[in-house]
C-alpha positions in Angstrom: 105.9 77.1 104.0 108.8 79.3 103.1 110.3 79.2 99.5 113.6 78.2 100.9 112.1 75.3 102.6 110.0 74.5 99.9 113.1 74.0 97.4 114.8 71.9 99.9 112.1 69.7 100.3 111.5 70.1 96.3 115.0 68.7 95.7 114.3 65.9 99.1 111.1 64.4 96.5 113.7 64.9 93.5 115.8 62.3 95.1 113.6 60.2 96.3 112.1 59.1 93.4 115.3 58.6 92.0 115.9 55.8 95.1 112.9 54.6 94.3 113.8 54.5 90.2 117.0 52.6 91.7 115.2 50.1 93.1 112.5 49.4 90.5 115.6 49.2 88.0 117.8 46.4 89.8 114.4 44.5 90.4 114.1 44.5 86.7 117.5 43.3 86.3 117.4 40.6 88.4 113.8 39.4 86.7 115.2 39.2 83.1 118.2 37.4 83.8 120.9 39.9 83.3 123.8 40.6 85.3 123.0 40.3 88.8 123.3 42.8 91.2 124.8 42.3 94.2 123.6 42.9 97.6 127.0 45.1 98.6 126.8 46.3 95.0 122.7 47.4 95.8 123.8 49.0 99.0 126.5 51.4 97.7 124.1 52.7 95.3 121.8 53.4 97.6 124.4 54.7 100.4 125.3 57.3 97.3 121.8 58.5 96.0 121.3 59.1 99.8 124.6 60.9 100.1 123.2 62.7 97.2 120.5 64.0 98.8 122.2 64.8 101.5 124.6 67.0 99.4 121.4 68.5 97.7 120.0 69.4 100.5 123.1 70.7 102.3 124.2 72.9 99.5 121.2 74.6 98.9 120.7 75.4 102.4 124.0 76.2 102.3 123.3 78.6 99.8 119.8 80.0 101.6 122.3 80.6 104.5 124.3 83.2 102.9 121.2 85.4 102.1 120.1 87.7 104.5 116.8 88.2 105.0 116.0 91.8 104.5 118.2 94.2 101.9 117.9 98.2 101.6 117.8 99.7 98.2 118.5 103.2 97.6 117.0 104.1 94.6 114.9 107.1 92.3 111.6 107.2 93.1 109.2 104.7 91.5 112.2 103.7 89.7 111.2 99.7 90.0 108.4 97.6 89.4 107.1 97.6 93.3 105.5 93.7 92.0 109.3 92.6 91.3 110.2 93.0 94.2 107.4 91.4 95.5 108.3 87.7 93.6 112.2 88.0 94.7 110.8 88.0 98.3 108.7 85.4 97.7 111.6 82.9 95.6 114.6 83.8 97.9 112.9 85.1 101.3 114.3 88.1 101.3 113.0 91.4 102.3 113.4 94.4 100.2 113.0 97.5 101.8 113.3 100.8 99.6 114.3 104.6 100.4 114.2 107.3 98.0 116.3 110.1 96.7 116.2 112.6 94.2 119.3 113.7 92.7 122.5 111.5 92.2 124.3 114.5 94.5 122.0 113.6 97.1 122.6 109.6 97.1 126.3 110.7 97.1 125.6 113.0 99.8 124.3 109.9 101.9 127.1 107.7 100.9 129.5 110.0 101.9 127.8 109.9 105.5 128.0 106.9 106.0 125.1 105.2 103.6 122.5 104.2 106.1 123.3 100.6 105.7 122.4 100.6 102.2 122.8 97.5 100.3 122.3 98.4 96.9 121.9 102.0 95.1 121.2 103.2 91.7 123.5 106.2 90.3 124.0 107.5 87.4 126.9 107.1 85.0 129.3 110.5 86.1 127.8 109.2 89.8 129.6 105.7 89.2 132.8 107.7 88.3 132.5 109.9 91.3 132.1 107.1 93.9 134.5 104.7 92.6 137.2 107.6 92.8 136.3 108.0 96.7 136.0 104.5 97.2 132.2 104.7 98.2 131.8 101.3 96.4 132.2 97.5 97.2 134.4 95.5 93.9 131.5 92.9 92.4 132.3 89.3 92.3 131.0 88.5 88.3 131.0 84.7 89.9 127.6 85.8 91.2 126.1 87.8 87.9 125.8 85.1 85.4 123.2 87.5 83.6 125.6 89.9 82.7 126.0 88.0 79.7 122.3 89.8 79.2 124.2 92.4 78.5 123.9 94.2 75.1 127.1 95.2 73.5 127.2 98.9 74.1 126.6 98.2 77.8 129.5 96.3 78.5 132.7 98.7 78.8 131.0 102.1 79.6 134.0 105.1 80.3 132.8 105.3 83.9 133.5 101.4 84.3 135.0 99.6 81.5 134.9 96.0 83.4 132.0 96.6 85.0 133.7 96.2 88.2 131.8 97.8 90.4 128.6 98.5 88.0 125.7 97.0 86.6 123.8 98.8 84.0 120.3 99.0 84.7 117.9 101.4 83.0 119.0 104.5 80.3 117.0 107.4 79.2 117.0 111.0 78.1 115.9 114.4 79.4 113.6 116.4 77.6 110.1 118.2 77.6 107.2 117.2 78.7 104.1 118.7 77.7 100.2 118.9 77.4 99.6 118.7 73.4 96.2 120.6 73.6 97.0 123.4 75.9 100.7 124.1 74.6 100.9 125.4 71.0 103.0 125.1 69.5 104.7 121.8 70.2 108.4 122.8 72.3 110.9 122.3 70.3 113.9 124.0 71.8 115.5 124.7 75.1 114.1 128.4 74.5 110.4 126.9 75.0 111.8 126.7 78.5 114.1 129.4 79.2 112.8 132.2 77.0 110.5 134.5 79.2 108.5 135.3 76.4 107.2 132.3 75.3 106.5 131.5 78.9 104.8 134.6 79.8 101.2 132.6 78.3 102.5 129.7 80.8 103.3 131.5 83.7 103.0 129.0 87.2 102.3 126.2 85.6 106.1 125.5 84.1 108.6 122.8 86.4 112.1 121.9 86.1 114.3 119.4 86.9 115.2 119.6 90.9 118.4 118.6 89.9 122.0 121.1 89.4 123.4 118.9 86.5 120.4 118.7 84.6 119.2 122.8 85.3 122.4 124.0 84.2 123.4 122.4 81.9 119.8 122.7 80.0 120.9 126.4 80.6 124.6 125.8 79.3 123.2 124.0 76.1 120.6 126.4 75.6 123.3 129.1 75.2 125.3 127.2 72.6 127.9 125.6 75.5 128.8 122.3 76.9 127.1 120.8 79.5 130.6 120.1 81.2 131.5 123.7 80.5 134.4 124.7 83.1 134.3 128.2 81.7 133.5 130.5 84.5 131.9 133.4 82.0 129.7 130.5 80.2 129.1 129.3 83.5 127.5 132.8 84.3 125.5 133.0 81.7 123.5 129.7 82.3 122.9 131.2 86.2 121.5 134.2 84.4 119.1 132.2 82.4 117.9 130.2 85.2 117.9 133.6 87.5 115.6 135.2 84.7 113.4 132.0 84.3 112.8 131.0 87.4 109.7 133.7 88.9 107.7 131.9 86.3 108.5 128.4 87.8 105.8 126.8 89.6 108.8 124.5 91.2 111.7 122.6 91.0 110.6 119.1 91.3 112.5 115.7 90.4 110.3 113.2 92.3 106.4 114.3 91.5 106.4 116.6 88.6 105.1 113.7 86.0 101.7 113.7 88.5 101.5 117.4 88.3 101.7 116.9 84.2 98.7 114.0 84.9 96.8 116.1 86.7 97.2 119.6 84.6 98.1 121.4 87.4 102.0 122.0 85.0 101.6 121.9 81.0 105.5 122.2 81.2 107.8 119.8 82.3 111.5 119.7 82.5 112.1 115.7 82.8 113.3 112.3 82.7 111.7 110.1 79.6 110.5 107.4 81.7 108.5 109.3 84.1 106.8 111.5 80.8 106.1 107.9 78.9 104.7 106.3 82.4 102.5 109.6 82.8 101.7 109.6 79.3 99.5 106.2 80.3 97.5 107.9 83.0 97.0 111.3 80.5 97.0 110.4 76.3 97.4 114.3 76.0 101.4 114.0 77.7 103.7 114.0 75.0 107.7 114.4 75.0 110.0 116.3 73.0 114.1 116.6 72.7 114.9 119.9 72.5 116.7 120.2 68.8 120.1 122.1 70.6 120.6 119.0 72.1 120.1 117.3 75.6 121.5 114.4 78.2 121.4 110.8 77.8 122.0 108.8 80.9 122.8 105.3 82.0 121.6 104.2 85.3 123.5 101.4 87.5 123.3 98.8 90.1 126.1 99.1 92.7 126.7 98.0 96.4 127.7 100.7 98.6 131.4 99.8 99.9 129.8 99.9 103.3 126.9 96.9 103.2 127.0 94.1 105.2 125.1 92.3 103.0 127.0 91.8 99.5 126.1 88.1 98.7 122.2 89.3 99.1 123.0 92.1 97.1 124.8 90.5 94.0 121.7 88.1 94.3 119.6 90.9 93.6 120.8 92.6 90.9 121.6 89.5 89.3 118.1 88.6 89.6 116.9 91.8 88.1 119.1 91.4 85.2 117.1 88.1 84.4 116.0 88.7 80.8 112.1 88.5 81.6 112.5 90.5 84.6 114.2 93.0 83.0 111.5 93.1 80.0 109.2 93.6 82.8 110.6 96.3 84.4 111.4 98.0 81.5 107.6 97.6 80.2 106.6 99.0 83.8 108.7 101.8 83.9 109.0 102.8 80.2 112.4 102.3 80.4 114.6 101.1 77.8 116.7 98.5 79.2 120.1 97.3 78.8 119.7 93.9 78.6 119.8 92.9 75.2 118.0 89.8 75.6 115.3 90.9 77.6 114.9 94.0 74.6 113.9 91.0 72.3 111.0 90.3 74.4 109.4 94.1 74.3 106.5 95.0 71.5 108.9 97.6 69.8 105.8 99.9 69.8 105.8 100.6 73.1 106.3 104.5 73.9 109.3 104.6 76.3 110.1 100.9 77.1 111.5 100.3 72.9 112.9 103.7 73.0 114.8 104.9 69.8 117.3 107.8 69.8 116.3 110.0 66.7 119.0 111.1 64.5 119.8 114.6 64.6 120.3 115.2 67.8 123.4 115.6 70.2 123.4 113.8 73.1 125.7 114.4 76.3 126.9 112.6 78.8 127.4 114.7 82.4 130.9 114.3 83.4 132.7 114.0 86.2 134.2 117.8 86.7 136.3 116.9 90.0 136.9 120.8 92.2 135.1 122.4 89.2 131.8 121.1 90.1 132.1 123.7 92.6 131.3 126.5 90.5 128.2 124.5 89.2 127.2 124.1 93.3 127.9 127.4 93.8 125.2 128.5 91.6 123.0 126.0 92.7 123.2 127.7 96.0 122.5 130.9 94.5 119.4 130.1 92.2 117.9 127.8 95.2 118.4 130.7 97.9 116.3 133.2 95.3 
């Protein structure tokens, strides 16, 4: 039996017994002597408790029928518990099918082609900005997100979106360093552990970064004292030299595997994502992470609905689902992940690497911006460090 058809027939037994409580009670009130009730008055009630469960029945089929029965997400790799996905098939019979990208530049790539009749994608913050300015995403209808009331204070007028109109946060992180403790003394510290060729002579091969133009550069830009969001075209050549000089001691530029690499010891240095270090840190004890004391990115990732789907009632369904406090808490947990959701925080072991995260003091952390034309000049040297 489906779930759908196994809630209507759920709230078909629900009724029922109410007939049949009905019944048993104007029996009883005809046996003790108390009011009597009529036979015209017995068969309204009963014509109602049956219209009732007509209407129950009716309106939650009603409400099955406006799901569709599969839904495309467009997220990060490995960026959601694959076993939550699994239970909202199974409570609203509805298929999730997942494709992968991995850069925000790439999902806007896709978006702008046309989307691939995605339903629901997960960008960054700047991303949100981006997309809502070329109208690549579909207005939210709060009527069906009751669980952004999960939502903990901080989270709920972000710059990019400030009514959450066409956003949801759903996971937040920083980037940093990953490294093997025993094999890579001492401990990184500093940007310079990954851009100075000197200390990566010893480490030569087996050092990855971030396949990702935001993140390289502007690792590079604060490395070199600047903003990330620098528009400067001088301190913008200075970062392209400092990947330029780093990069024929790369083994690669990798945003989707480079936490398996870590696992495995095949890298001892990673450019990454906090998540992916603290989910690889549970498959190799020896993977540690480290925030560069210059300073480094902290991101918010979001829930959004392509302008494009077809399917926007299924969607909304979905990320309202995942916002669910012990969903969320899952999730989180899984992914190592600190989550947004206030309420679902209070149900994490505050000990757990990654998913209980705490920003250290001391520390500057940026936000990548939306640059508009002068993310050119960052594309531009993409181009150039890629084609080397």
């Amino acid at each position: 039996m489906g779930p759908r058809l196994f809630r209507l027939k759920s709230r078909i037994v629900v009724v029922s017994f109410a007939m049949l409580a009905l019944l048993k009670w104007t029996a009883g009130r005809k046996k003790t002597g108390r009011k009597s009730v009529t036979r015209g008055r017995w068969v309204r009630c009963a014509m109602a408790a049956a219209w009732v469960a007509v209407l129950a029945v009716g309106l939650d089929g009603a409400r099955a029928a406006t799901l569709d029965r599969e839904l495309y997400l467009f997220n990060w790799d490995r960026y959601v518990d694959p076993q939550i996905l699994k239970d909202f098939e199974t409570e609203f019979g509805v298929r999730v099918i997942e494709d992968h990208y991995a850069s925000n530049e790439d999902l806007l790539a896709k978006l702008q082609a046309g989307g691939a009749g995605y339903d629901v994608a997960v960008p960054s913050d700047y991303m949100v900005r981006i997309m809502i300015r070329q109208g690549l995403l579909a207005r939210l209808d709060h009527s069906n997100l009751p669980n952004l009331r999960n939502l903990g204070s901080r989270f709920r007028a972000p710059a990019y979106d400030p009514r959450l109109e066409f956003s949801v946060p759903y996971l937040w992180g920083t980037s940093g360093i990953g490294y093997l403790g025993k094999r890579v003394q001492p401990a990184p510290t500093s940007w310079a552990d990954l851009f100075d060729p000197e200390r990566l002579k010893a480490h030569k091969g087996r050092v990855s970064m971030l396949n990702d133009m935001r993140e390289a550069i502007g690792a590079a830009l604060i490395y070199k004292g600047f903003s990330p969001n620098t528009r400067d075209p001088a301190q913008l050549a200075a970062a392209r030299d400092v990947l330029l000089r780093q990069k024929p001691l790369l083994a690669k530029y990798d945003s989707e595997n480079y936490e398996d690499s870590l696992v495995a010891g095949e890298t001892v240095l990673a450019h990454g994502w906090s998540g992916e270090i603290f989910t690889a840190q549970k498959d190799n004890p020896d993977i540690l992470f480290a925030l560069p004391r210059e300073g480094t990115f902290l991101f918010v990732d979001n829930l959004v609905i392509p302008a494009r789907s077809k399917r926007k009632r299924t969607a909304e369904v979905f990320i309202n689902y995942l916002m669910r406090p012990e969903i969320a808490a899952r999730n989180s947990v899984t992914l190592r992940y600190p989550t947004p959701n206030e309420s679902a925080r209070r149900m994490i072991d505050p000990k757990l690497p990654g998913a209980s995260y705490a920003l250290p003091s001391g520390i500057r952390f940026y936000s990548i911006e939306d640059l508009g034309e002068a993310g050119r000049q960052y594309e531009r040297i993409w181009t150039e460090l890629k084609a080397r």
